[in-house]
C-alpha positions as CSV (number, residue, x, y, z in Angstrom):
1,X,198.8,29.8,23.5
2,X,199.4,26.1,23.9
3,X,201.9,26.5,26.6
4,X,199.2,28.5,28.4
5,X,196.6,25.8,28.2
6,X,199.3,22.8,29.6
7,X,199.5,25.0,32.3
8,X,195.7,25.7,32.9
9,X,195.4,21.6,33.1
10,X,198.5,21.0,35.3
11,X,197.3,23.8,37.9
12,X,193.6,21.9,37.8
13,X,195.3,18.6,38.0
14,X,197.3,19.5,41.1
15,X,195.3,21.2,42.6
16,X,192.0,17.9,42.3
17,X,195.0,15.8,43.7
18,X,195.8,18.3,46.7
19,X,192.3,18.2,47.5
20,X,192.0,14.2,47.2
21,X,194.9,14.2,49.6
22,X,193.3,16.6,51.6
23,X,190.3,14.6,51.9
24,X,192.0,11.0,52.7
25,X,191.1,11.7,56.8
26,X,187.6,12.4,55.7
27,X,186.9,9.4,53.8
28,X,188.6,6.6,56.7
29,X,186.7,9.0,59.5
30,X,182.9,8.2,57.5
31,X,184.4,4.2,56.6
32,X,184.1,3.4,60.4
33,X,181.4,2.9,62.5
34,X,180.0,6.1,64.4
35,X,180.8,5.2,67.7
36,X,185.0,4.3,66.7
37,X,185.1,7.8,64.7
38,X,186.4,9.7,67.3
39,X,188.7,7.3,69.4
40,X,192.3,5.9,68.5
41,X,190.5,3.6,65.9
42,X,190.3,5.9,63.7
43,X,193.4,7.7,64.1
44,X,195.0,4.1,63.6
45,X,192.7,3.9,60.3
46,X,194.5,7.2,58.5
47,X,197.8,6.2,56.7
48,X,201.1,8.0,58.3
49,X,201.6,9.9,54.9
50,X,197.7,11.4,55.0
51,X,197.1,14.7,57.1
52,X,196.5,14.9,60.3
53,X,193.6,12.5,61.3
54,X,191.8,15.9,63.3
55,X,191.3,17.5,59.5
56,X,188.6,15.7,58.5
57,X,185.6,17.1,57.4
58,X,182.6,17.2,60.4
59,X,179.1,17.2,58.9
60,X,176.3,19.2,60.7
61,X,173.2,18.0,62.9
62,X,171.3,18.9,59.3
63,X,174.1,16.0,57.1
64,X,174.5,13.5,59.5
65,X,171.5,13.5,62.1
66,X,172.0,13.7,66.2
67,X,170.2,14.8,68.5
68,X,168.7,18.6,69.5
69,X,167.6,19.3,72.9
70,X,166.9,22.2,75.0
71,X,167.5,22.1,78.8
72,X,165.9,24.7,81.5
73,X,168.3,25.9,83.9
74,X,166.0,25.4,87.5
75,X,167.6,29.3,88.4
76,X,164.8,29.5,91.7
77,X,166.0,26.4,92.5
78,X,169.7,28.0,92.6
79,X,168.7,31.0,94.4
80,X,167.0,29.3,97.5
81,X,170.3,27.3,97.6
82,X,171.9,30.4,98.0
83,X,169.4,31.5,101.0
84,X,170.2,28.1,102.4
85,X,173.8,28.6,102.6
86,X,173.3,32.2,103.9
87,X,171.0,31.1,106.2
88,X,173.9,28.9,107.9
89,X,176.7,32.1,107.4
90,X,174.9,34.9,109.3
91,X,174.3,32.2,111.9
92,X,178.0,31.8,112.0
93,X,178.9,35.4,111.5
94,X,175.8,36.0,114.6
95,X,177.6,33.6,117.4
96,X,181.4,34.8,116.1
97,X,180.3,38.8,117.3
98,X,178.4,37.2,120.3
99,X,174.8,38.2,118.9
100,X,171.9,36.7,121.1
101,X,169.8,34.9,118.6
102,X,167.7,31.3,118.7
103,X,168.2,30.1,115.4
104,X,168.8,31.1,111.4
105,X,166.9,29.3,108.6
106,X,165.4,29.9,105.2
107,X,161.4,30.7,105.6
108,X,158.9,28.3,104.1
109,X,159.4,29.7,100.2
110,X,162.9,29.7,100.6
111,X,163.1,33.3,99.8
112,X,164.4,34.9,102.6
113,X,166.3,34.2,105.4
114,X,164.4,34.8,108.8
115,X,166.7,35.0,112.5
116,X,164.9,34.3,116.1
117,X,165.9,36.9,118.3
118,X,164.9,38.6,121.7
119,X,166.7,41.8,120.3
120,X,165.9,42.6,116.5
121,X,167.5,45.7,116.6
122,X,170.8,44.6,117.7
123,X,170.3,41.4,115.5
124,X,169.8,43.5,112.1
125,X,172.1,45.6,112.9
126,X,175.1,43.1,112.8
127,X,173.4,41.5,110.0
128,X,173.7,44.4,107.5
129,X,177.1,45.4,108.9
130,X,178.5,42.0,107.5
131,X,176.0,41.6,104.2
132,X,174.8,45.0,103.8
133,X,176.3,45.3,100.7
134,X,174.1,41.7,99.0
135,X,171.0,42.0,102.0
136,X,168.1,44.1,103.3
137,X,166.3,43.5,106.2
138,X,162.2,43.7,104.6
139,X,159.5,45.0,106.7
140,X,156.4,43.2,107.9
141,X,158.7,40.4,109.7
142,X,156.5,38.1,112.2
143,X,157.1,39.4,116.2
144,X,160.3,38.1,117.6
145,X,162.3,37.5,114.6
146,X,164.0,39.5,111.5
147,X,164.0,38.4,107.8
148,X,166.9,39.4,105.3
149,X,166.3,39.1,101.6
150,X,168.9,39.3,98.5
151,X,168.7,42.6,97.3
152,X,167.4,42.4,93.3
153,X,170.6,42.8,91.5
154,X,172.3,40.3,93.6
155,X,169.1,37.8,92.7
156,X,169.8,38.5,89.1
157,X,173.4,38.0,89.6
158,X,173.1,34.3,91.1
159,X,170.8,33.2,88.5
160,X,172.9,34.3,85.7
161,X,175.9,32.4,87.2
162,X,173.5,29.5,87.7
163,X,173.0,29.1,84.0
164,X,176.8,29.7,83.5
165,X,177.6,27.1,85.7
166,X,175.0,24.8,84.2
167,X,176.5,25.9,80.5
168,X,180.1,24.6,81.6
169,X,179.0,21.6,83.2
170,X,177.0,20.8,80.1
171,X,180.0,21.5,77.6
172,X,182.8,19.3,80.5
173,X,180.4,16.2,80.1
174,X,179.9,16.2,76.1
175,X,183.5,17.2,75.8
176,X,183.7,13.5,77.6
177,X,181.6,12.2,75.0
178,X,183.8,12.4,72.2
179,X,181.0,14.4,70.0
180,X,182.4,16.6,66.8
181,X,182.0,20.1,67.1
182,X,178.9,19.9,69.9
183,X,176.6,23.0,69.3
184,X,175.8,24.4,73.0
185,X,174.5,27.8,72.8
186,X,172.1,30.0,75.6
187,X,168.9,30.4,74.2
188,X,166.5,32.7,76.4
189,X,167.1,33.9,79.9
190,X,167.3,29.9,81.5
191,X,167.4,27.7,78.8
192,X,170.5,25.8,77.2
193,X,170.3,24.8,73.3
194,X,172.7,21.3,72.6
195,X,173.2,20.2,69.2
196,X,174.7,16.6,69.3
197,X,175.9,15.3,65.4
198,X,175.9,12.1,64.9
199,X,174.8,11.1,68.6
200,X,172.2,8.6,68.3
201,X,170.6,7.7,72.0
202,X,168.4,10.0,73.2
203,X,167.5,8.9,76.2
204,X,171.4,8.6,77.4
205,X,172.3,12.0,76.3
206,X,169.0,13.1,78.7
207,X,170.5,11.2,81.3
208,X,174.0,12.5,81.6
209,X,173.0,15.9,80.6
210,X,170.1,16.4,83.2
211,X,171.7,14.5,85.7
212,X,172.5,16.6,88.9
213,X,176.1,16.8,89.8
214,X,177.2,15.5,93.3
215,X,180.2,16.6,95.3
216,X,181.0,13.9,98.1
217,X,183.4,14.1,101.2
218,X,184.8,10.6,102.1
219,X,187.2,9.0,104.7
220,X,189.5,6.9,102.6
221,X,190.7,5.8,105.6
222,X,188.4,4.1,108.3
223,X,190.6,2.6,110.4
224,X,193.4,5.3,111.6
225,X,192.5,6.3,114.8
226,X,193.0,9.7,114.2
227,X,190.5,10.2,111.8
């Protein structure tokens, strides 16, 4: 019976120090400020004989405050980008099978895409041979010209990749960041939930996250002739 109890104490014993030793990350991770937490500071900060400095524990949004917000994806927005760009491949695709047509653009609501033509016939039917499969061509188009639009499905399809898109780009710029276990989730149809733990500006998590991303063609060289 004795033996029994020594036992019962040396299995509590070792297994309060384990734990301790477990916890040695945790406790140099919360001794440092919160903005050297998650940089080489604090992996310089754990002893070599601890555990690995990425075991500590993370506290929640609800344990260590942050920041919440939810974003709206713009997905209209998306989808008249899309007309844009169409507008600018059917004019391409019009003058590459030698299609007499006066211009291509997006119509005032950026819904549609509406061709100039002094054959409409001809005109829509080239157009639906090369994007039958994503466009229509709607009636009730003004005299003169033809109008495609993005068949439903296809509409529903570009605004679901918009907030995808939006999702990732969200996720590669707090990844950045350095933040602990981030909570970015969909929350609706358009909208993007972000958790933040232990992020304390506001206003500068509004301004990277809502900022619109750029891509930008340059000359890196401006004096070779051939360029």
């Amino acid at each position: 019976m004795e033996r029994s109890w020594y036992w019962r104490v040396a299995l509590i014993a070792a297994v309060t120090l384990y734990s301790v030793y477990q916890l040695v990350p945790t406790w140099h991770y919360f001794q440092l400020p919160p903005d050297d937490r998650n940089g080489e500071a604090y992996e310089k900060s754990v002893p070599g004989w601890a555990p690995n400095p990425r075991k500590h524990l993370n506290l929640g949004l609800d344990l260590q405050g942050g920041i919440h917000l939810a974003m709206g994806v713009d997905v209209d927005k998306a989808v008249k980008a899309k007309v844009a760009r169409r507008a600018d491949e059917i004019a391409a695709w019009l003058k590459d099978k030698a299609v007499a047509f006066d211009g291509c653009a997006p119509i005032a609501d950026g819904s549609r895409v509406e061709c100039r033509t002094s054959d409409p016939a001809a005109l829509e039917a080239s157009v639906v041979e090369g994007y039958g499969g994503e466009m229509y061509a709607p009636a009730g188009a003004p005299e003169g010209t033809v109008q495609f639009a993005f068949m439903d499905k296809v509409v529903q399809e570009f605004r679901v990749k918009a907030v995808d898109q939006a999702e990732k780009t969200i996720r590669n710029r707090i990844d950045k960041w350095g933040v602990t276990e981030p909570d970015i989730k969909r929350k609706g149809t358009n909208q993007i939930q972000i958790q933040l733990p232990g992020f304390k500006d506001p206003q500068k998590a509004k301004d990277l996250l809502g900022r619109t991303a750029q891509l930008e063609f340059r000359i890196a060289d401006d004096e070779n002739p051939v360029l």
